[in-house]
MIZAKOL-576648 format. One line per field, with one value per residue (C-alpha): z, x, y; residue number from 1; residue in three letters. Coordinates in nm, 4 decimals. Layout:
// MIZAKOL-576648
w = Z;...
u = X;...
v = Y;...
nr = NUM;...
rest = ALA;...
This chain:
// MIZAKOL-576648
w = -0.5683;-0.4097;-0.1522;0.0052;0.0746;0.3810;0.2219;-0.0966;-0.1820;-0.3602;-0.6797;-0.6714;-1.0319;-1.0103;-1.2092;-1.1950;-1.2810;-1.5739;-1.4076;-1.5270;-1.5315;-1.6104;-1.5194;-1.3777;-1.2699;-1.2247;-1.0310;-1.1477;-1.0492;-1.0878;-1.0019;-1.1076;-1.1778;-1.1681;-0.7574;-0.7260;-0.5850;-0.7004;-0.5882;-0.6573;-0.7752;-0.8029;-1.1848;-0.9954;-0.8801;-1.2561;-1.3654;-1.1188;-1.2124;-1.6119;-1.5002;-1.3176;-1.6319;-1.8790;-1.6117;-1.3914;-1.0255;-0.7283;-0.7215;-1.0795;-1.0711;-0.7964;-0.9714;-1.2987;-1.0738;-0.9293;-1.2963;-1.3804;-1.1117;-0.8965;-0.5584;-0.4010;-0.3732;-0.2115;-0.4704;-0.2135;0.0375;-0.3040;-0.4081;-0.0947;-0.0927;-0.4149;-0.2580;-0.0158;-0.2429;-0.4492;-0.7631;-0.7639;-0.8846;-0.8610;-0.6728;-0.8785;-1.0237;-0.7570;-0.7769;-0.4782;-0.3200;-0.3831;-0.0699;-0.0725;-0.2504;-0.3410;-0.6944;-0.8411;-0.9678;-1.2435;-1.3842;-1.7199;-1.7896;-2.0733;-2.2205;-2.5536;-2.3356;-2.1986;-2.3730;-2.5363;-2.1791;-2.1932;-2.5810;-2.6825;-2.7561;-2.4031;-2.2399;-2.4511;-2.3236;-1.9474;-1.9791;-2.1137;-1.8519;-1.6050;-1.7381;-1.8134;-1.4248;-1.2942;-1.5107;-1.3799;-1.0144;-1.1168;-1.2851;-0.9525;-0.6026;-0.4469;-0.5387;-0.3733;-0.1244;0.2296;0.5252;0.5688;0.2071;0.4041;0.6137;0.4043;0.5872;0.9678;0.9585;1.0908;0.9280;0.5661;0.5968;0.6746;0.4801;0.1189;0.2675;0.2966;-0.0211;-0.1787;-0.0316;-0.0315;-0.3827;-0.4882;-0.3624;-0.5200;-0.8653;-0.7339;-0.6420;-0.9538;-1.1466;-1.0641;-1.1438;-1.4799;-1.5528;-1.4216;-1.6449;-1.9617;-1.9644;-1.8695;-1.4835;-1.2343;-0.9350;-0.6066;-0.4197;-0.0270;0.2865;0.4573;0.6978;0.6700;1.0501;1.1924;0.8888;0.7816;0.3640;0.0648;-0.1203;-0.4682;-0.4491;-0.8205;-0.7354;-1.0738;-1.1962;-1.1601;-1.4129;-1.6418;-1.7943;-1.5171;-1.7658;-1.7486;-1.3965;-1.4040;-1.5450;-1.2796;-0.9937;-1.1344;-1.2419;-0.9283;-0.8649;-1.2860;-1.1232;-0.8537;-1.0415;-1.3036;-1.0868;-0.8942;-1.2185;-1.3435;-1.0621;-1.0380;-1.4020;-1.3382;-1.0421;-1.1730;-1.5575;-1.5256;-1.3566;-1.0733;-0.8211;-0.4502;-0.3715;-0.6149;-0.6096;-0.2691;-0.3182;-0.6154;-0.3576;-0.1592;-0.4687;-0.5034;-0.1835;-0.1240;-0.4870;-0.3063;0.0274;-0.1742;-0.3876;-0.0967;0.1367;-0.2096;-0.1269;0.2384;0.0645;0.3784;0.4079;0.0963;-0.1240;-0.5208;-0.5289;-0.2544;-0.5466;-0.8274;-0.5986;-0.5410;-0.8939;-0.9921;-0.6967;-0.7949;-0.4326;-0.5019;-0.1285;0.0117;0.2679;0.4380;0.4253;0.5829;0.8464;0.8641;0.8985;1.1462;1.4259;1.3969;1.5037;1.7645;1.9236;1.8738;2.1102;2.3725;2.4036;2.4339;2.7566;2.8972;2.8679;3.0182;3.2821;3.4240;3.3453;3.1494;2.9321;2.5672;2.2419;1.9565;1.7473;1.9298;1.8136;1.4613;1.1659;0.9792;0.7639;0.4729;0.5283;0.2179;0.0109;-0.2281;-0.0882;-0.3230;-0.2038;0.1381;0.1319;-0.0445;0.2151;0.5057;0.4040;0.3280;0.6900;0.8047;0.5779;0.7575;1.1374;1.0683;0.9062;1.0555;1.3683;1.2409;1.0933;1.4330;1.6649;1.4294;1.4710;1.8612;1.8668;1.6113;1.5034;1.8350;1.9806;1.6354;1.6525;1.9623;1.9821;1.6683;1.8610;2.1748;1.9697;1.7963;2.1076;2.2629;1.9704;1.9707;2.3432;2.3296;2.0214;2.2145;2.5092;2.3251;2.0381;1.8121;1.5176;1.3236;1.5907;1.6935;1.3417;1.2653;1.5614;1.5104;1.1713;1.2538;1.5195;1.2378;1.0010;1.2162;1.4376;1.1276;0.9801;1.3551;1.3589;0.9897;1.1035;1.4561;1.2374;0.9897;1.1853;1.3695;1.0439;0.9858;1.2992;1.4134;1.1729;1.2981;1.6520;1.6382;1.4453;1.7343;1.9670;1.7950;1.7356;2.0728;2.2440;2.0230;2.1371;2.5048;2.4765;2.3170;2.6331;2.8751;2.7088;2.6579;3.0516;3.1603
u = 1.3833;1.1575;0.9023;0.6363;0.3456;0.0523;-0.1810;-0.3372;-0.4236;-0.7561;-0.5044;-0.2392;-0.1404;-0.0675;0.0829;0.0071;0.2379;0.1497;-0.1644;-0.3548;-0.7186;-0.9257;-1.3040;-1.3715;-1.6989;-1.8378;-1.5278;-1.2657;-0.8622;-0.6462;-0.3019;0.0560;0.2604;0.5869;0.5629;0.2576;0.0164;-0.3508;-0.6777;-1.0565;-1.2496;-1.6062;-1.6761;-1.6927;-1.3256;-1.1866;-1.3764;-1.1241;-0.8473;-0.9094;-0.9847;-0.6680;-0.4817;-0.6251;-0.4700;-0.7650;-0.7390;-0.8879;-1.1098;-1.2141;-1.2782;-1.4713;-1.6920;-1.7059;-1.8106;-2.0800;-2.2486;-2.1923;-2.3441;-2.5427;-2.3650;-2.0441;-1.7549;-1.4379;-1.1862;-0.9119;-0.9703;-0.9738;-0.6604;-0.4742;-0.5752;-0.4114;-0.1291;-0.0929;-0.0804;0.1575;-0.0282;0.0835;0.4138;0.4378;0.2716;0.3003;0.6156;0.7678;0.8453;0.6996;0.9680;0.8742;0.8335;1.1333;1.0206;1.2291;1.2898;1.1333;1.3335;1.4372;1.3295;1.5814;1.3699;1.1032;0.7972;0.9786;1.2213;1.0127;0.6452;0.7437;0.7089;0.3879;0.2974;0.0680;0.3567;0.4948;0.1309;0.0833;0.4243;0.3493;0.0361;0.1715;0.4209;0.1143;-0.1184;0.1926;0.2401;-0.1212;-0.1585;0.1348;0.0245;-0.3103;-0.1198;0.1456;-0.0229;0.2412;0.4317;0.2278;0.4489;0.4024;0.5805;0.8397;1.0363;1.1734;1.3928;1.5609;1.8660;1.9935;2.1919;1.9785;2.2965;2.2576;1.8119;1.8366;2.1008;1.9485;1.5647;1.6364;1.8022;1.5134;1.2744;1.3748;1.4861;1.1245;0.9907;1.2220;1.1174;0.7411;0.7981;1.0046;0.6983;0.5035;0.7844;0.8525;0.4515;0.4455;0.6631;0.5225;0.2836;0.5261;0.4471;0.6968;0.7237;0.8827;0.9843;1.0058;0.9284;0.6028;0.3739;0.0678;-0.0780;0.2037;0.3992;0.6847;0.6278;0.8189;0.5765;0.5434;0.4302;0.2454;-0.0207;0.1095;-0.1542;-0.4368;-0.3479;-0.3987;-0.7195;-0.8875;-0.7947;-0.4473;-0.4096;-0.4610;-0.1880;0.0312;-0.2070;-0.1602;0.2513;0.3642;0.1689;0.1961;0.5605;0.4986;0.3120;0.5401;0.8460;0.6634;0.5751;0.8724;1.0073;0.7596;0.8064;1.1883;1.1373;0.8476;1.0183;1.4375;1.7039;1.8233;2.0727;1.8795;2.0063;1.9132;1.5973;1.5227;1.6220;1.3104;1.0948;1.2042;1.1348;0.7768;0.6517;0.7653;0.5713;0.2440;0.2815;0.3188;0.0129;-0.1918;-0.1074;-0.2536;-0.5562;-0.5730;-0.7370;-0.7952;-0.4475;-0.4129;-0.2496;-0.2292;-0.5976;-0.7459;-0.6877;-0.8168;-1.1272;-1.1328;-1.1272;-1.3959;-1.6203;-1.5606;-1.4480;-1.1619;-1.1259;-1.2432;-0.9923;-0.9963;-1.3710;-1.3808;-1.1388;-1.3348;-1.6780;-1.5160;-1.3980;-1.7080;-1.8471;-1.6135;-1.6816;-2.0434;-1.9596;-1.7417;-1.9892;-2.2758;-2.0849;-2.0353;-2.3710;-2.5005;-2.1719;-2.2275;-2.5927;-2.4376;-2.7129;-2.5839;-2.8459;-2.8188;-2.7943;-2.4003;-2.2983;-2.1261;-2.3132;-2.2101;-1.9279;-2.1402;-2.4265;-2.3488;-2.2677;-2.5070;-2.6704;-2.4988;-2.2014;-2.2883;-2.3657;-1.9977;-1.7982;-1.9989;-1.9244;-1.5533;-1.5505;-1.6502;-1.4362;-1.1046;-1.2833;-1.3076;-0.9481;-0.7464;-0.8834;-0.7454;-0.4595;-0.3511;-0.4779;-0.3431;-0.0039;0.0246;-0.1019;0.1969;0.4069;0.5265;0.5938;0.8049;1.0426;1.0881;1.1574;1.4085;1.5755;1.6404;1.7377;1.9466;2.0737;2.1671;2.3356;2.5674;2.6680;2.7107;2.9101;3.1475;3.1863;3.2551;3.4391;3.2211;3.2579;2.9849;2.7501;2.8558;2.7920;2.4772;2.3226;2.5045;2.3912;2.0117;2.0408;2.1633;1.8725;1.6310;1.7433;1.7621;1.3969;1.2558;1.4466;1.3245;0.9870;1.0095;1.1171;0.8903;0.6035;0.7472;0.7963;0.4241;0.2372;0.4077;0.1901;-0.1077;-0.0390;0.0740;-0.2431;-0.4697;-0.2515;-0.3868;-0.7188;-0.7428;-0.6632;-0.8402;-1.1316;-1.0634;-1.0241;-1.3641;-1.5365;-1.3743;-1.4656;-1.8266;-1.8459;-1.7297
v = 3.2715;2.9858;3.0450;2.8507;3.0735;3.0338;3.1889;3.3163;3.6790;3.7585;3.9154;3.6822;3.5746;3.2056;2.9165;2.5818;2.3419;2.0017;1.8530;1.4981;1.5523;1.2577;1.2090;0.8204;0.7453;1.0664;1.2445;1.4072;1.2633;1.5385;1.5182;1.5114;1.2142;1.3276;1.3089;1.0726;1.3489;1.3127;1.4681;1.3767;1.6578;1.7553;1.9787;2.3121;2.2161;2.1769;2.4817;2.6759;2.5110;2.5874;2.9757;2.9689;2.8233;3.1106;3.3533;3.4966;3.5653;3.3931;3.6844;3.7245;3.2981;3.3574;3.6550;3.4239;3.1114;3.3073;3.4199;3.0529;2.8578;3.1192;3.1133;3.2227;2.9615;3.0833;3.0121;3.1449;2.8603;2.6123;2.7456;2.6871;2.3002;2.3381;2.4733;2.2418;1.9121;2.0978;2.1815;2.5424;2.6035;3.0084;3.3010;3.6466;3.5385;3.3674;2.9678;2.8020;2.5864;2.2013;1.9667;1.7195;1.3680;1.0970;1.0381;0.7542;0.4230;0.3182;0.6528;0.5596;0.2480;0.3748;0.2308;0.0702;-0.1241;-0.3146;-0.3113;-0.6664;-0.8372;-0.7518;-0.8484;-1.1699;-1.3678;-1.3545;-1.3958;-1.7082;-1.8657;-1.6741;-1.9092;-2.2199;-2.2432;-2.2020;-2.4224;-2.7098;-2.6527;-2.6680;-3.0224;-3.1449;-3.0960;-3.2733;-3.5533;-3.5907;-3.4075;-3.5383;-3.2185;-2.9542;-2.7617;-2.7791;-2.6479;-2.8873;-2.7906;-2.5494;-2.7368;-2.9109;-2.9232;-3.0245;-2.7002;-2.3953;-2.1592;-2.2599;-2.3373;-1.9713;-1.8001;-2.0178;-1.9363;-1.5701;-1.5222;-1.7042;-1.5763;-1.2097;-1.2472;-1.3468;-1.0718;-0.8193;-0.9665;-0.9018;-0.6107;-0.5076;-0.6566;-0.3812;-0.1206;-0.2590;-0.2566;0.1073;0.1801;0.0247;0.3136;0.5512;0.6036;0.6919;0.4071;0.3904;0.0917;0.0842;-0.0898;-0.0709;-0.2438;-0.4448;-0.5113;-0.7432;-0.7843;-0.5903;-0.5542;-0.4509;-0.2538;-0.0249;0.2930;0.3520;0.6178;0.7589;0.4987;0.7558;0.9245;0.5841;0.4248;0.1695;-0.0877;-0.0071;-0.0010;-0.4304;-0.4538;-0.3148;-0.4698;-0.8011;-0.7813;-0.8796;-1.2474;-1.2994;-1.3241;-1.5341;-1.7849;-1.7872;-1.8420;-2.1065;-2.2693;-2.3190;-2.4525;-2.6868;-2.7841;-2.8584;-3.0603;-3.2788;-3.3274;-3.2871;-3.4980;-3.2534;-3.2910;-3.3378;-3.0122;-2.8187;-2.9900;-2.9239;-2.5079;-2.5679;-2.6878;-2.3774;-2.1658;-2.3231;-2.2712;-1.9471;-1.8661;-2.0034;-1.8281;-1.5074;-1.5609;-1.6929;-1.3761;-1.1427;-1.2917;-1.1176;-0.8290;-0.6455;-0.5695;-0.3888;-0.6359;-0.6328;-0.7369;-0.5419;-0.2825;-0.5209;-0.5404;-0.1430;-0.0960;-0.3725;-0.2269;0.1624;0.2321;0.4725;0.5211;0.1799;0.0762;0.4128;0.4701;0.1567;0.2083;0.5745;0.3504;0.1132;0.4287;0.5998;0.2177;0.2192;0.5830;0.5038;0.2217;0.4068;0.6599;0.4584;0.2836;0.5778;0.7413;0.3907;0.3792;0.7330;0.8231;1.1252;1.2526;1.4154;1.5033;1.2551;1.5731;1.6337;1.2767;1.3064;1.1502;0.8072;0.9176;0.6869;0.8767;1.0685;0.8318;0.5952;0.3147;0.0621;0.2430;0.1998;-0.1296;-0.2299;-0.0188;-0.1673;-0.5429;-0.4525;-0.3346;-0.6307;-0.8296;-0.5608;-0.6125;-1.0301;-1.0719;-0.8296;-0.9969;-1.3163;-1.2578;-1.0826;-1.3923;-1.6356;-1.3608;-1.3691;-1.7436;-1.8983;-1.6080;-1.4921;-1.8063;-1.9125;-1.6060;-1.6083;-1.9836;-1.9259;-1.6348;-1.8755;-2.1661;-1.9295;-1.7419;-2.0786;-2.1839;-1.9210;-1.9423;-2.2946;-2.2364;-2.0177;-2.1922;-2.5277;-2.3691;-2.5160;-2.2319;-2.4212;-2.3792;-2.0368;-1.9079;-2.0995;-1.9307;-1.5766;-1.5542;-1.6648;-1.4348;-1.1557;-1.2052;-1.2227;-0.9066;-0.7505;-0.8219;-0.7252;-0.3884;-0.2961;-0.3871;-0.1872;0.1359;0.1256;0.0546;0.3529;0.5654;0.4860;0.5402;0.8349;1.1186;0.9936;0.9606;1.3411;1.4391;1.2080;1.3789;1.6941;1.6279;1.5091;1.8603;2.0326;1.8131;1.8496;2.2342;2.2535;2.0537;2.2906;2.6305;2.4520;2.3084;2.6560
nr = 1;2;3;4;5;6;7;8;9;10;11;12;13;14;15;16;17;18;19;20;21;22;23;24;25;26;27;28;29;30;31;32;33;34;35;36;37;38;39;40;41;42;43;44;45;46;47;48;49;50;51;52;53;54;55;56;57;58;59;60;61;62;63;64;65;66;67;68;69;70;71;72;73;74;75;76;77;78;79;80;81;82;83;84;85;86;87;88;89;90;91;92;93;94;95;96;97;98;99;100;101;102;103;104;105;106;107;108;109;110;111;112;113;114;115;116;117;118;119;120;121;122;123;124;125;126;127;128;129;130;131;132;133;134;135;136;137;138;139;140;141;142;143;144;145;146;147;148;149;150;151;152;153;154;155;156;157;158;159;160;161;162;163;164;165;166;167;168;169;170;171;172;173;174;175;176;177;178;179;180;181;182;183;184;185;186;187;188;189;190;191;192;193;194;195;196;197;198;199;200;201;202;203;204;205;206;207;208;209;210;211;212;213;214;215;216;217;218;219;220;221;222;223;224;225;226;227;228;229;230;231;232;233;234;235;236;237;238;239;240;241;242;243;244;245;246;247;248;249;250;251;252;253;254;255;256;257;258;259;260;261;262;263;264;265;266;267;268;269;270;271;272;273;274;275;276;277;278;279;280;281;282;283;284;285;286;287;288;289;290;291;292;293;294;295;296;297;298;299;300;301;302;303;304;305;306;307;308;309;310;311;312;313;314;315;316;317;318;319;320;321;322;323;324;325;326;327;328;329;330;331;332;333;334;335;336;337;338;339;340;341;342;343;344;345;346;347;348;349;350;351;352;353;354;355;356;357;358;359;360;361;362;363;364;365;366;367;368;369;370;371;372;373;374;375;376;377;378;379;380;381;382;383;384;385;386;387;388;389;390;391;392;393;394;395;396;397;398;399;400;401;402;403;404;405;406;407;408;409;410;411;412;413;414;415;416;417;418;419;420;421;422;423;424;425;426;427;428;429;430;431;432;433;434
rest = UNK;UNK;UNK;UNK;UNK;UNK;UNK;UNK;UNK;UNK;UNK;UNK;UNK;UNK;UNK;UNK;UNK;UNK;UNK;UNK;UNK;UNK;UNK;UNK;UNK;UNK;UNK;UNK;UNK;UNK;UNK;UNK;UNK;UNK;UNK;UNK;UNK;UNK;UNK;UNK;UNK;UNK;UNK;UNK;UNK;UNK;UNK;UNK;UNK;UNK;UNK;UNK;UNK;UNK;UNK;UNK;UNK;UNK;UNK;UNK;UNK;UNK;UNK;UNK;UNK;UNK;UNK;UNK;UNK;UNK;UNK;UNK;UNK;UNK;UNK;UNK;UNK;UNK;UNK;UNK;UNK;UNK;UNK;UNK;UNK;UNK;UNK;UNK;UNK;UNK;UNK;UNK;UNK;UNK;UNK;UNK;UNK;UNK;UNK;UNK;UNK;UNK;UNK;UNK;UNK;UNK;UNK;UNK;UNK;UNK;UNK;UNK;UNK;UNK;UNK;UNK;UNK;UNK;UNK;UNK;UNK;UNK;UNK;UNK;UNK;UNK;UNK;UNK;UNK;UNK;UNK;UNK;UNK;UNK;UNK;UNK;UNK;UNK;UNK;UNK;UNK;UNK;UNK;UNK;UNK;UNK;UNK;UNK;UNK;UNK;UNK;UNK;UNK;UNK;UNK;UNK;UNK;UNK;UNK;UNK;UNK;UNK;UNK;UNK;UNK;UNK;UNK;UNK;UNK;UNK;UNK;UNK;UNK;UNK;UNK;UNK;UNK;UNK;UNK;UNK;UNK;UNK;UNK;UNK;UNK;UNK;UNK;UNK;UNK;UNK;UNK;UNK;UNK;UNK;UNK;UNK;UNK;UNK;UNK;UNK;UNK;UNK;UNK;UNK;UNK;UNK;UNK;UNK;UNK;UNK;UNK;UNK;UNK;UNK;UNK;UNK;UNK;UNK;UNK;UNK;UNK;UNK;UNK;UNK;UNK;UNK;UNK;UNK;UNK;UNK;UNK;UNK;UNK;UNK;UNK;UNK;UNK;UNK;UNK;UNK;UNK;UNK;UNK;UNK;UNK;UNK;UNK;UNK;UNK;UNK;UNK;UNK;UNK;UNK;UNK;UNK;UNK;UNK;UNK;UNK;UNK;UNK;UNK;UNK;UNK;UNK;UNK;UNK;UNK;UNK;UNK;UNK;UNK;UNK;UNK;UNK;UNK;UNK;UNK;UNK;UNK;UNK;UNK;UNK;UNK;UNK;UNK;UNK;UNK;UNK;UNK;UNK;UNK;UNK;UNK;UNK;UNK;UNK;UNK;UNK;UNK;UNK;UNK;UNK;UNK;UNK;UNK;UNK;UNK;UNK;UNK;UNK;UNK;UNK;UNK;UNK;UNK;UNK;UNK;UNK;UNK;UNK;UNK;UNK;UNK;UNK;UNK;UNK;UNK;UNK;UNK;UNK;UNK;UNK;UNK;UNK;UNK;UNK;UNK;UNK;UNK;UNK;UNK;UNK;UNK;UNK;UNK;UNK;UNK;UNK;UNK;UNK;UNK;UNK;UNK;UNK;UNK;UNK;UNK;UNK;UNK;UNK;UNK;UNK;UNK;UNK;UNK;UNK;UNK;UNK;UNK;UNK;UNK;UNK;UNK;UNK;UNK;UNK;UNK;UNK;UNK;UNK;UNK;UNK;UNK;UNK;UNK;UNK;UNK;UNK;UNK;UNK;UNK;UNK;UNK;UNK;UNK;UNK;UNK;UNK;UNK;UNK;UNK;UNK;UNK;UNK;UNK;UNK;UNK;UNK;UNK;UNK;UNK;UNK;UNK;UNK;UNK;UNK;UNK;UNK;UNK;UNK;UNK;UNK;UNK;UNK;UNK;UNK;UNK;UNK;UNK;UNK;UNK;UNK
């Protein structure tokens, strides 16, 4: 029978279930890849882990810990962390019920089927087809996309039904890039929607990775644009070199400069794109986006406080005010995580101004276009018109209600745990004023 404990008695005999330790850069990542939970550990933290293995107790660790290293560590508090990530798969005999997690995809799809796509043979034609492209744009400019290759038709029904498909399809191929690389080396991958700032994002979830080599792990950053380039390539390749009819020549040109967009909006590495993690891994940062965003609030409430101290005279110890979360941290360290703040305060800025300034106005101009469309369609009887609004209308209702949800789906744990942190906060003051 399953249970899932609260707590962890000093003689409890526990199992562990199949952990990955690895040691990177001076930490340990310990973890499990079957559901994409890892940990960083400090030495002492293995150490428990391997007495727990050979069978001791969280009290015997804790007695062999202290002839080992000279002080007292409470294994019991360590174990429940454990616990709690679900590295601990039965208390005295008793299974401890797993937290529901969705299965990964594609889970049938093993290393031998499809190691060749990553062989020398396909990198060398992956990079002829590349280079062939890039000369060709040098030899003809005239075939760089621009904005326009998307309307490539008076009718607003089939510009959006042909974008979409395009467009969407690309990104499913990026997307199952990744997957495909994951699972090259074996590592389970999950595909789902998520959000980056203002833009609603198919995403791969492949924290299975950290159980790989750092060298491995490029492969699976970089899967996705390989894809995009390639796809753009060859599209650019057909257009510039066969005899194509206009229309299928245009739905290229569609093709190519959604293969650009996607590249160009990688390089927005403050949003967490395929080489934001390149970057994290070149820079040694494990945690650099949310030591960042951690450096950034403590800016902020640095900020806040120091208006209100100057606002309402209120006088309050620099000793109270919580220290830089870097403050541990090496100065090299430091010094990385403080310019990638800036680089997430400066483009995050940007993107978002550049978001209410063009983006806004665009959908909702589409939407009224499209609105109008339809009800002139219907009045007039006009079924063209009435479906090439109603179906613009469709798509992008759709895309804005994905994007509403899982915005929703996303900000909803940490507004509760604000909410939390925030009455905890405010109950502290009042027992402290009183």
């Amino acid at each position: 029978m399953s249970q899932y404990p609260t707590s962890i008695a000093s003689e409890a005999r526990l199992q562990l279930h199949a952990l990955n330790i690895r040691c990177e850069d001076g930490e340990y990542i310990v973890g499990r890849p079957d559901i994409g939970e890892f940990i960083g550990l400090p030495p002492v933290g293995v150490r428990i882990i391997e007495l727990i293995s050979q069978g001791a107790t969280p009290r015997l660790a804790e007695e062999q810990l202290a002839a080992e290293c000279g002080e007292v560590i409470d294994v019991t508090a360590f174990i429940e962390q454990l616990l709690e990530v679900g590295f601990i798969a039965a208390v005295d005999g008793r299974s401890v019920a797993e937290k529901a997690s969705k299965p990964p995809n594609l889970v049938w799809l093993r290393p031998g089927h499809v190691q060749w796509l990553f062989g020398i043979p396909a990198k060398v034609v992956y990079a002829t087809l590349v280079s062939a492209a890039l000369v060709t744009l040098v030899l003809r400019p005239g075939l760089l996309p621009g904005y326009q290759d998307f309307f490539w038709s008076t009718t607003l029904l089939w510009v959006m039904l042909f974008n979409s498909a395009i467009f969407y399809g690309m990104i499913a191929l990026h997307e199952l890039a990744h997957l495909i690389a994951a699972r090259s080396y074996g590592v389970p991958a999950w595909i789902g929607l998520g959000t980056r700032l203002a833009n609603l994002v198919v995403q791969t979830d492949v924290t299975g990775l950290w159980s790989c080599p750092r060298y491995q792990r490029y492969r699976v950053y970089l899967a996705g644009m390989a894809t995009d380039l390639l796809l753009a390539a060859m599209a650019l390749l057909a257009i510039a070199w066969l005899p194509l009819p206009a229309l299928l020549a245009s739905l290229l040109q569609v093709v190519l400069l959604c293969g650009f967009l996607l590249v160009m909006f990688q390089v927005q590495v403050f949003m967490r794109t395929d080489l934001y993690f390149v970057l994290m891994d070149l820079l040694r940062c494990h945690n650099l986006h949310p030591e960042s965003l951690g450096y950034l609030r403590y800016l902020a409430k640095r900020l806040v406080t120091h208006q209100k101290l100057t606002r309402f005279v209120q006088w309050r110890r620099r000793s109270q005010q919580s220290p830089s979360p870097l403050a541990a941290l090496a100065v090299g360290d430091r010094r990385k995580i403080q310019l990638f703040s800036l680089l997430v305060l400066v483009g995050s800025a940007v993107s978002l101004g550049i978001f209410f300034r063009y983006g806004i106005p665009t959908i909702l101009s589409l939407l009224w276009q499209a609105g109008n469309n339809t009800w002139q369609g219907w009045l007039a009887h006009n079924y063209r018109l009435l479906a090439d609004g109603s179906v613009t209308l469709m798509i992008q209702g759709v895309i804005e209600i994905l994007f509403v949800r899982t915005l929703w789906r996303d900000l909803w744990p940490r507004l509760a745990k604000w909410r939390s942190a925030r009455k905890a906060e405010t109950e502290f003051d009042n027992s402290h004023n009183s």
